[in-house]
C-alpha positions as CSV (number, residue, x, y, z in Angstrom):
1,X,39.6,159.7,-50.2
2,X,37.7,160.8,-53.1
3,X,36.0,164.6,-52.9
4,X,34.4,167.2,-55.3
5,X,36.2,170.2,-54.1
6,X,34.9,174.1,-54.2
7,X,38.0,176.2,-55.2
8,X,36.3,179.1,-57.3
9,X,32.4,180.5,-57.5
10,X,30.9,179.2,-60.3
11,X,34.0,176.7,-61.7
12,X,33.9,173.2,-62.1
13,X,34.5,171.6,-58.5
14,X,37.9,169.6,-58.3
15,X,38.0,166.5,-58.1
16,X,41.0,166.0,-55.5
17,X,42.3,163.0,-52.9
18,X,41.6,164.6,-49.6
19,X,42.6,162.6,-46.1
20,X,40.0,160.8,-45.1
21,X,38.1,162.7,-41.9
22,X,38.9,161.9,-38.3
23,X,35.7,160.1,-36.3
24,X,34.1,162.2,-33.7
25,X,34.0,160.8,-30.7
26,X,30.1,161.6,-30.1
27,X,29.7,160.9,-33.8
28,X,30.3,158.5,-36.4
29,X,32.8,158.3,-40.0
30,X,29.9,157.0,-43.1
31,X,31.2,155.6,-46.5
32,X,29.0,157.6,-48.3
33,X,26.5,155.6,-50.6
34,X,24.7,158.3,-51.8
35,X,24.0,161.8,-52.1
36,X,21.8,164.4,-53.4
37,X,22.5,167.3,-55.2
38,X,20.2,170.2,-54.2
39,X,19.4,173.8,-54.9
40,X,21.0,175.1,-51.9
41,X,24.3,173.0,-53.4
42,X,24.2,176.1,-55.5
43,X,23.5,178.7,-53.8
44,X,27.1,178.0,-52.6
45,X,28.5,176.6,-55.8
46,X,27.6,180.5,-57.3
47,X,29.1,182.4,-53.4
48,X,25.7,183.5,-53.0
49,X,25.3,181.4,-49.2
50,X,27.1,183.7,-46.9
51,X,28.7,180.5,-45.4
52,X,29.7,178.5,-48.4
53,X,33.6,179.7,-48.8
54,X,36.5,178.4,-51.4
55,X,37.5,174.9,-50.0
56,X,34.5,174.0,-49.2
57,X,33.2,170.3,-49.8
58,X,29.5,170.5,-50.5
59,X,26.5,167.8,-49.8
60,X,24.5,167.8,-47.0
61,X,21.9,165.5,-48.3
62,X,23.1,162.3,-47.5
63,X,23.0,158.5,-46.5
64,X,25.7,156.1,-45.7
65,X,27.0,153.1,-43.8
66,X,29.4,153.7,-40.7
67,X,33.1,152.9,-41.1
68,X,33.9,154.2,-37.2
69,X,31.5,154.8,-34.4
70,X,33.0,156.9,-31.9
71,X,32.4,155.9,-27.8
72,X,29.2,158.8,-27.0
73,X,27.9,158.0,-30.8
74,X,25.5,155.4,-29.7
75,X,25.6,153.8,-33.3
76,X,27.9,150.4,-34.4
77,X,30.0,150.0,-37.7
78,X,27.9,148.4,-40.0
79,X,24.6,150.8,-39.5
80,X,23.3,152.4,-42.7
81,X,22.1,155.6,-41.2
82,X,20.1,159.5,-42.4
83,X,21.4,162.5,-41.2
84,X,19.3,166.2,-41.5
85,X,21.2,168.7,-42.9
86,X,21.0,170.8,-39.7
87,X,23.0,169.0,-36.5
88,X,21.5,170.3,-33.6
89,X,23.4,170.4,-29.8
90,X,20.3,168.7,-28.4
91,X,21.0,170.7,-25.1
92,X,19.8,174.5,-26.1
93,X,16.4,175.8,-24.8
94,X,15.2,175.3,-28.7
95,X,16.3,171.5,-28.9
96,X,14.9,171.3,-25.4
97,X,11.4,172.3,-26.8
98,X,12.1,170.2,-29.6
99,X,13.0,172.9,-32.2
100,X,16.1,171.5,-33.3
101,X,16.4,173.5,-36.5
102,X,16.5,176.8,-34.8
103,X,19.6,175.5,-33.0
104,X,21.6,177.9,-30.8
105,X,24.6,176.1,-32.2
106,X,24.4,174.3,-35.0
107,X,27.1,172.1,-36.8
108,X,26.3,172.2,-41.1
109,X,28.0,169.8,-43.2
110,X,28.5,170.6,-46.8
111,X,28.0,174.5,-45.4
112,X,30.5,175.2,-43.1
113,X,32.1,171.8,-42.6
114,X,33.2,169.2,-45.0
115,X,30.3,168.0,-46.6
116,X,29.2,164.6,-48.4
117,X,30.5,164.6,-52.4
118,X,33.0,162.9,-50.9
119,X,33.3,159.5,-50.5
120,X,33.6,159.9,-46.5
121,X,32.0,161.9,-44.4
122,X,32.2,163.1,-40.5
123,X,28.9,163.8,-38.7
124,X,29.3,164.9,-34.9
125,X,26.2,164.5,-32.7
126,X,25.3,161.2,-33.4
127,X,21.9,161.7,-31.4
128,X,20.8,163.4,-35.0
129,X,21.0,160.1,-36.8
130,X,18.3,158.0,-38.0
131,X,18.9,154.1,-39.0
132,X,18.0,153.8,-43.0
133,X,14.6,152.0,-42.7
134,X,15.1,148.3,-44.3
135,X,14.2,148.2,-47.7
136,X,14.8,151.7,-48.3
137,X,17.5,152.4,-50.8
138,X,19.8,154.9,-50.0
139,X,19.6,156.6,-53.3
140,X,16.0,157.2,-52.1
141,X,17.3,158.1,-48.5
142,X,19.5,161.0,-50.0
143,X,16.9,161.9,-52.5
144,X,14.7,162.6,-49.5
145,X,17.9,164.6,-48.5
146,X,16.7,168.5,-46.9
147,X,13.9,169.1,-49.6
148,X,11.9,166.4,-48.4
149,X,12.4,166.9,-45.0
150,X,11.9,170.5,-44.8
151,X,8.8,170.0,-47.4
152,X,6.9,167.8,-45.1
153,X,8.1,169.6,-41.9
154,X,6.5,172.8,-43.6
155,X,3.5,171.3,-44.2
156,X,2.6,170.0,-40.8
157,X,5.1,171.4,-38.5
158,X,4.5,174.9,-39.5
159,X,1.5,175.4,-41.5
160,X,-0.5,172.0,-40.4
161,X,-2.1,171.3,-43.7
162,X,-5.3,169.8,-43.1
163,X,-7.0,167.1,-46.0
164,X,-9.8,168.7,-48.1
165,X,-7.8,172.3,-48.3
166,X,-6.1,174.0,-51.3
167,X,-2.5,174.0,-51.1
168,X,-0.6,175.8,-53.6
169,X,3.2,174.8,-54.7
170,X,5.4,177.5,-56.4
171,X,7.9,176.3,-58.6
172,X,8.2,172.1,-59.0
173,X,11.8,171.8,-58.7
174,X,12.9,169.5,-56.0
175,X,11.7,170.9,-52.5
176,X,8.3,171.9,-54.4
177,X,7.4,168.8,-56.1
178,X,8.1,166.7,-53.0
179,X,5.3,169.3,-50.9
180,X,3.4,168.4,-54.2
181,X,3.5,164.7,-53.7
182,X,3.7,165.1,-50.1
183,X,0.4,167.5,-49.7
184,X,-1.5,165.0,-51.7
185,X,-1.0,162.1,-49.3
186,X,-1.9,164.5,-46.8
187,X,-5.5,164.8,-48.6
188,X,-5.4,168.3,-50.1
189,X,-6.1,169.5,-53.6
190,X,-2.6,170.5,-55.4
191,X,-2.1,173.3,-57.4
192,X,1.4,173.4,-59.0
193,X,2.9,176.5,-60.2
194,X,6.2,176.7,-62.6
195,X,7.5,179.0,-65.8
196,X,8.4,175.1,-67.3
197,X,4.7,173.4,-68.7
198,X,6.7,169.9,-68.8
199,X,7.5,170.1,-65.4
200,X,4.0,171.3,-64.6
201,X,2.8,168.4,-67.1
202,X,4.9,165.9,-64.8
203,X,3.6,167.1,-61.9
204,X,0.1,166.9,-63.4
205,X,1.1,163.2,-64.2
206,X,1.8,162.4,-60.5
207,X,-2.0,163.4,-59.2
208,X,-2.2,166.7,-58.9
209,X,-5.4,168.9,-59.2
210,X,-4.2,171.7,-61.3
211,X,-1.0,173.1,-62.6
212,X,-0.6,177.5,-63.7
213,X,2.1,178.3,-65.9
214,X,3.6,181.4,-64.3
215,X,4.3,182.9,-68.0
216,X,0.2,183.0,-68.9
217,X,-0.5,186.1,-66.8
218,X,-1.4,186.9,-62.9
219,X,-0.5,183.5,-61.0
220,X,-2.2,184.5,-57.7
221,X,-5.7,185.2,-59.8
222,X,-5.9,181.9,-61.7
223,X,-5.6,180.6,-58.2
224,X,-8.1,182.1,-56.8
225,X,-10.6,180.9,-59.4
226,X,-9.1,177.2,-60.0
227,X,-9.5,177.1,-55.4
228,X,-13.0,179.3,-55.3
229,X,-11.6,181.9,-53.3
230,X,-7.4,181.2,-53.0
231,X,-5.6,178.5,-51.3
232,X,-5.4,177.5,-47.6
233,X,-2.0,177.3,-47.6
234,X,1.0,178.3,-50.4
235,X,4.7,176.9,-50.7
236,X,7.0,179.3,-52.3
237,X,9.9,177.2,-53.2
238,X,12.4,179.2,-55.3
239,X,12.8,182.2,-52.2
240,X,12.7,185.1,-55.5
241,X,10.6,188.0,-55.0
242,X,8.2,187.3,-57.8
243,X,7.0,184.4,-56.5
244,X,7.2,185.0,-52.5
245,X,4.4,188.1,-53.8
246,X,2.3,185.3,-55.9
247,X,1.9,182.7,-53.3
248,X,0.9,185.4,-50.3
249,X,-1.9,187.0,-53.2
250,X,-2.8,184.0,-53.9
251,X,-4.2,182.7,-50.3
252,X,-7.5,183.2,-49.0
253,X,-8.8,185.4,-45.7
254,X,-6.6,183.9,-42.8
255,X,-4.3,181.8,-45.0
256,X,-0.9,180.4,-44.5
257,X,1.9,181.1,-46.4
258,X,5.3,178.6,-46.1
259,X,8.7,180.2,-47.1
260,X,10.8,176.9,-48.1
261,X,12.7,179.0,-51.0
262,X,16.0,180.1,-50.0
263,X,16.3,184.2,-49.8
264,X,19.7,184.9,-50.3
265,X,22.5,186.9,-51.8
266,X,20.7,189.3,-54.2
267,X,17.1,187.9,-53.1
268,X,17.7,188.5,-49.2
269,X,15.8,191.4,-48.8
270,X,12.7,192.0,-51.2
271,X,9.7,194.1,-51.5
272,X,6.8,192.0,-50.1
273,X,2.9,192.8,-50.2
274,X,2.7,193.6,-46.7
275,X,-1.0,195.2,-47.4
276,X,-2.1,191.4,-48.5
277,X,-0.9,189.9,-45.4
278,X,-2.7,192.9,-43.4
279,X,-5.8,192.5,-45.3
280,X,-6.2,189.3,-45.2
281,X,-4.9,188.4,-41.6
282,X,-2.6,186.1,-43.4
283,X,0.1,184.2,-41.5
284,X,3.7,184.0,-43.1
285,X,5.3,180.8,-41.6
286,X,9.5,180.6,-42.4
287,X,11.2,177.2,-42.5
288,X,14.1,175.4,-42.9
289,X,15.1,171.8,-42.5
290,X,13.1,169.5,-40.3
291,X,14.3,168.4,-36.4
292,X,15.4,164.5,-36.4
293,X,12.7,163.4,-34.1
294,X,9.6,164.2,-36.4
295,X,12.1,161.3,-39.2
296,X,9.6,158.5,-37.8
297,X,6.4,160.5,-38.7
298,X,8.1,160.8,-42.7
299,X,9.7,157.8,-43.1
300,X,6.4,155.6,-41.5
301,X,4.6,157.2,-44.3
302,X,6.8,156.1,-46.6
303,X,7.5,152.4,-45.7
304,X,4.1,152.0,-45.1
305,X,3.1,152.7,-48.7
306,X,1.4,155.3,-47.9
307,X,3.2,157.6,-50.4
308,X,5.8,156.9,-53.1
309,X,8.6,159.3,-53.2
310,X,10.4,157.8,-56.0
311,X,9.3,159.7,-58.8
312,X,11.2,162.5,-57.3
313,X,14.9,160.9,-58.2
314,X,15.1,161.6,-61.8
315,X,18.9,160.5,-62.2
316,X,21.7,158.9,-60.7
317,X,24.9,160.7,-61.3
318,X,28.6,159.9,-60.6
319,X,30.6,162.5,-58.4
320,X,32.3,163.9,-61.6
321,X,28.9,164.7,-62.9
322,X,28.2,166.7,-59.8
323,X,29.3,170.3,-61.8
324,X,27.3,169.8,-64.5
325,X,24.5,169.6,-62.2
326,X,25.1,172.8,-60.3
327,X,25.3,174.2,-63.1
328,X,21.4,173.3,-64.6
329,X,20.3,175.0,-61.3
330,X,21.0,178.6,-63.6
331,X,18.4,177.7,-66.0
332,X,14.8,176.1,-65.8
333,X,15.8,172.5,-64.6
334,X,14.4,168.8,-66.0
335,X,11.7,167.5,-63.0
336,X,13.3,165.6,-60.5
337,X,16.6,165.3,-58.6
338,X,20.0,164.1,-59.2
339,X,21.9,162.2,-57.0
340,X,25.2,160.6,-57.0
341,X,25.6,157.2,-56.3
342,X,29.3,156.4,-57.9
343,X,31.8,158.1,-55.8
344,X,34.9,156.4,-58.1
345,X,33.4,158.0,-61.5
């Protein structure tokens, strides 16, 4: 089969024939139909993710139709199915309690096994799966891929953002503009927060309440006055220490404060405000991915129309484009995600 291949840091993947993978037998083999390209794609693509080695095959945002269904899978060929990016035992005292994402052992395509820019992909623990609602398009499906997930998981697994409060989003790349769209169908005010004023601008465009460009001066006090007193809950997106510091001064007495942004390599440790969080009997909530039983909660709002996620897929990309992608992620990216959808090209 076809795969994009990581043989260096920071190089072009290779584009190489690889044998097609072996079917679990509690899992299933998908033809991959499509898959996004995300952030965390590059905290690997530059050897920053401590698991992300040479040989690797990234994606882990993915959708795809089932080519072999082995016996314990409890799925058919044939089924179009979503997997999270995090696949949990389902037998651990956290999946028992129904924390799948803190997983005492957890299997991580596109991290530490062979993930989905490839045109097949193995997923063990078939119990993770979720069938691709009809009329979803998996281009959509992927697109909603871990930023999505985790987005919305933050929002009401963690922080339990309530209508009528001020939630603030820092930096409107793909994980933060989907808590942007996602927080507004939730019925709080938005405020958006990037260093890019036409991503702001799109963001703006979607129905948001307010947008701060980061580069006009103190982020967390032009919050304070647009919310009349700080936000009930802030996103920080990007995991840099700048903006981990803005979002927690930016929060009123007993706010929340989500960490979706990914610390790591260089940004693992950071100097954070500790007085703020004293001060202000702030809660700091960290979290990553979202457990497959809360997909009916997210996908119900979507197929009922109850929010439209599709302004977040900005482009679809074939599976040669894929380095050229990674690579945007060292600038200031274009609003919106990229996902591949042409395996051949």
């Amino acid at each position: 089969m076809r795969a994009a291949v990581l043989r260096s840091y920071n190089d072009d993947l290779s584009i190489e024939d690889v044998p097609q993978p072996a079917c679990p037998p509690d899992g299933v083999v998908l033809r991959v139909l499509a898959c996004g390209i995300c952030r965390s794609d590059w905290h690997g693509w530059t050897g920053e993710h401590p698991r992300v080695k040479p040989g690797q095959i990234p994606g882990h945002e993915y959708c795809g139709e089932v080519v072999e269904a082995g016996p314990a899978s409890g799925w058919q060929v044939g089924d179009r199915l979503i997997a999270p990016f995090i696949l949990s035992c389902g037998t651990c005292p956290e999946c028992r309690s129904g924390h799948q994402t803190t997983c005492h052992d957890q299997r991580l395509p596109g991290f530490v096994e062979p993930g989905a820019f490839a045109e097949y992909i193995a997923v063990p623990r078939g119990h993770n799966l979720t069938r691709l609602p009809e009329g979803m398009s998996p281009m959509l499906a992927a697109g909603l891929g871990c930023r999505v997930t985790t987005a919305w998981h933050g929002l009401t697994g963690r922080a339990a953002l309530a209508g009528g409060e001020w939630l603030a989003v820092h930096g409107t790349g793909g994980v933060g503009l989907s808590a942007a769209i996602l927080g507004r169908a939730l019925g709080a005010h938005v405020v958006v927060v990037d260093v890019v004023q036409h991503k702001i601008d799109h963001a703006l465009s979607l129905g948001m309440d307010a947008g701060v460009n980061a580069r006009d001066g103190d982020v967390a006090a032009q919050i304070r006055e647009i919310t009349g007193g700080g936000a009930h809950v802030s996103l920080e997106a990007l995991g840099i220490e700048e903006t981990v510091n803005a979002s927690i001064r930016c929060l009123r007495p007993r706010g929340r404060h989500v960490q979706v942004g990914m610390p790591v390599g260089h940004s693992a440790r950071q100097n954070i405000d500790m007085n703020a969080v004293y001060m202000a009997n702030l809660s700091l909530y960290g979290t990553r991915g979202m457990p497959s039983h809360r997909y009916p909660s997210l996908l119900g709002l979507i197929t009922r129309d109850k929010v439209d996620m599709s302004p977040l897929i900005a482009r679809e990309v074939a599976l040669s484009e894929a380095s050229a992608e990674l690579r945007a992620f060292n600038g200031p990216t274009a609003p919106g995600v990229a996902v591949i959808t042409d395996f051949a090209g």
